[in-house]
C-alpha positions in Angstrom: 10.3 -26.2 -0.8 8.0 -26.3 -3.3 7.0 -23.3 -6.1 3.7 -22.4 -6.8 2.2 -19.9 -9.5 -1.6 -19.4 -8.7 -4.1 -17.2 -11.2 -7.7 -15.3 -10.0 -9.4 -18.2 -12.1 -8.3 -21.2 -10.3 -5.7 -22.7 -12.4 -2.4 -23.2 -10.8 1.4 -24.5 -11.3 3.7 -26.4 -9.3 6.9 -26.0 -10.5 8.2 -29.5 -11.2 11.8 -29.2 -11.0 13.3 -26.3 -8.4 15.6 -23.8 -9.2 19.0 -23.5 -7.9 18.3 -20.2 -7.2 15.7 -17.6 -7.0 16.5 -13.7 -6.5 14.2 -11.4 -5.2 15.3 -7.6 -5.8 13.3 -5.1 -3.1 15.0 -1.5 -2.7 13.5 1.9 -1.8 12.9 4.3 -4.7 15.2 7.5 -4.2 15.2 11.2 -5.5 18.3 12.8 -5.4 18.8 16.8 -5.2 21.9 18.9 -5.6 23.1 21.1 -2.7 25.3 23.6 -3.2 28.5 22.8 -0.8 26.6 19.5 0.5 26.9 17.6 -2.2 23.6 15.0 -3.5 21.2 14.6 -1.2 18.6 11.3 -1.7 15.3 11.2 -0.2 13.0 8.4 0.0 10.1 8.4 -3.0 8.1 5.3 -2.2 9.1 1.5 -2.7 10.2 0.0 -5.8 7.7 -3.2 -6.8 9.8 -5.8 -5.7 11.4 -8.3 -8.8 11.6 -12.3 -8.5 13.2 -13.9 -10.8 14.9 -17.5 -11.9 16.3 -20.1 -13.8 15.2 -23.6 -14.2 14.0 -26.3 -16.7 10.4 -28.2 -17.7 11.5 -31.5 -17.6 10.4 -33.6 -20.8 8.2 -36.6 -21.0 11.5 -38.8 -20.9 12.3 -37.4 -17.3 8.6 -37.5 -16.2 9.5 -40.4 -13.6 12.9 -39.4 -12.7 13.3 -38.9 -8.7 14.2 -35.1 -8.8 11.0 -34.7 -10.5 7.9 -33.4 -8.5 4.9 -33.2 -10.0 5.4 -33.5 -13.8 3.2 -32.1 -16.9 3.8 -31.7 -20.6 6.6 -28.4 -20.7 4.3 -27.2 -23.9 1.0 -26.8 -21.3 3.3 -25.3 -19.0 5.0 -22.6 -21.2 1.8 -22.0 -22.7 -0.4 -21.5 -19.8 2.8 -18.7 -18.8 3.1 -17.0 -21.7 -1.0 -16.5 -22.5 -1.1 -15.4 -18.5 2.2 -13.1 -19.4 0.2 -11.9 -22.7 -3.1 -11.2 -21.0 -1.5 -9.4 -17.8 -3.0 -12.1 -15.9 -2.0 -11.5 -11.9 -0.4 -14.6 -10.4 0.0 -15.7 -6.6 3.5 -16.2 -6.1 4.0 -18.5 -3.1 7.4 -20.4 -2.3 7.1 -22.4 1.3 9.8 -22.1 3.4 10.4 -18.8 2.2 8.4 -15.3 2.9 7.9 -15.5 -0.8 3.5 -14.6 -1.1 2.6 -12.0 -3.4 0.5 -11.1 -6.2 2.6 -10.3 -9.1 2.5 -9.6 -13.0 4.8 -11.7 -15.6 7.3 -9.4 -16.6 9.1 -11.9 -18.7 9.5 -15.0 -19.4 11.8 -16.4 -22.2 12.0 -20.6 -23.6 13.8 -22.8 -25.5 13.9 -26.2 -26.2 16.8 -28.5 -26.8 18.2 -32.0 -25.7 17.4 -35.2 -26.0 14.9 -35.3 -23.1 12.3 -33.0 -24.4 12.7 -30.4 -21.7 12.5 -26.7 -22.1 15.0 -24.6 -20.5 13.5 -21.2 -19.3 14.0 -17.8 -17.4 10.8 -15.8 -16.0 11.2 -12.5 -14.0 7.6 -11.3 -11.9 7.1 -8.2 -10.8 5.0 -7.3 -7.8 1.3 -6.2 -8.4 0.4 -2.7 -6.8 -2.9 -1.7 -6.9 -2.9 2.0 -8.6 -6.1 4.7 -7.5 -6.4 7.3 -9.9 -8.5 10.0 -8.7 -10.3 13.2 -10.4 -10.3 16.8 -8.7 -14.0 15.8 -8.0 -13.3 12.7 -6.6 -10.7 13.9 -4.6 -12.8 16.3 -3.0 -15.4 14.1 -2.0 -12.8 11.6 -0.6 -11.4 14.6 1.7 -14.8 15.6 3.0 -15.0 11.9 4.1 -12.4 11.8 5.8 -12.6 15.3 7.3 -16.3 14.3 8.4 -14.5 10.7 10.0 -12.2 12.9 11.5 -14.9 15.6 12.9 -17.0 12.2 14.1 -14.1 11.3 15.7 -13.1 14.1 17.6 -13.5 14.3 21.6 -16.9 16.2 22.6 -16.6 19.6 23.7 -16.8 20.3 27.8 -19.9 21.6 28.5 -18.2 24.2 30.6 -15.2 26.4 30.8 -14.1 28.4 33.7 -12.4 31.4 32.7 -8.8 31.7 33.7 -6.5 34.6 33.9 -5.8 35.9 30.5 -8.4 34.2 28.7 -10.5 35.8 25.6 -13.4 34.1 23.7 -11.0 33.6 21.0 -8.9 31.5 23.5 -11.6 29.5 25.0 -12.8 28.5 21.8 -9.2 27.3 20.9 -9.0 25.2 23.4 -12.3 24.4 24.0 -13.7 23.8 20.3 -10.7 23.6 18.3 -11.0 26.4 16.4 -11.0 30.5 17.6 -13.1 32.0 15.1 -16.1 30.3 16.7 -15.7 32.1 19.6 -19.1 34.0 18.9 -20.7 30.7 19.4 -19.6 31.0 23.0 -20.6 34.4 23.0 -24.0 34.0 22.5 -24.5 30.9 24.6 -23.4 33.1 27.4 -24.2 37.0 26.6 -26.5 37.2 30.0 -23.1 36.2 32.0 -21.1 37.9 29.9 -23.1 41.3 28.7 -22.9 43.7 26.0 -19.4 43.6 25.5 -17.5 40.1 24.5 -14.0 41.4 25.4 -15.4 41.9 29.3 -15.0 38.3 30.5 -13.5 37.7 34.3 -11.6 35.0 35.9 -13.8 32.4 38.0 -16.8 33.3 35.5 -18.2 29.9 34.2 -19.2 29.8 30.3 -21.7 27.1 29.1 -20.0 25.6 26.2 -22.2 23.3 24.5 
């Protein structure tokens, strides 16, 4: 199992010593709403950025050959490349193999200290997971529903070319199901006023209406 910490530029960590343990905190994020003689309700608001977080050591320049050690580098370029990626909100690749551990993720934390005879640096670092956030104006909201009405319009099944008129049916009807919508139902109307005549309301079973 092996830890990596990966930025957008290129420059990367591999964690030289392993931590005992790692947590990973997901949950959903819940409202809760009082209901007279139910009691608190909670409803589902989203997810919660999920939180990694662990514990381990930077081994010193005395351990730098010891067998438990994996790839070793000077604990000061380590801490430092953390802590200026921390300080400039740099987003990291979080990827632990053997684990479904791979996400982008922010450093949320990440405390040091030095001690011992070794020169290691003992240290705890939390990540939180990187969500991409859209903030939209009225304006640009707009636009972004006529898209996706149009997509939706372009996507729609074409309209039959014909209708036979059943028992019960009105323009407003055959336009329902026919068009999608009844208030174009004078669109059928005029497409058809020789079979229909001069009064919409007058339409027959077995009479066939051109459509589009």
């Amino acid at each position: 199992m092996n830890f990596y910490l990966t930025a957008s530029d290129g420059s990367r960590i591999l964690l030289p010593m392993n931590p005992e343990r790692i947590t990973a905190q997901t949950e959903g994020k819940m409202q809760t709403f009082e209901v007279i003689n139910l009691g608190d309700i909670e409803l589902p608001r989203g997810i919660v950025p999920a939180r990694i977080s662990w514990e381990s050591f930077f081994p010193g320049a005395a351990r730098k050959n010891a067998v438990f050690v994996k790839s070793w580098q000077d604990p000061k370029t380590l801490v430092g490349l953390i802590s200026l990626w921390r300080r400039n909100n740099t987003k990291v690749r979080l990827l632990v193999t053997e684990t479904p551990l791979n996400l982008d993720c922010y450093i949320a934390s990440f405390e040091h200290t030095w001690g011992g005879g070794y020169g290691d640096c003992q240290y705890r670092i939390e990540l939180v997971e990187a969500r991409e956030l859209a903030v939209y104006t009225d304006a640009e909201k707009q636009r972004q529903s006529a898209v996706q009405k149009a997509a939706a319009k372009r996507s729609a099944p074409p309209a039959p070319k014909t209708y036979t008129v059943k028992p019960g049916d009105s323009l407003w009807v055959i336009a329902k199901k026919t068009l999608g919508d009844g208030s174009r139902w004078k669109e059928i109307y005029n497409k058809n006023k020789n079979i229909i005549g001069p009064d919409p309301n007058k339409i027959y079973p077995g009479q066939v209406l051109r459509i589009a």
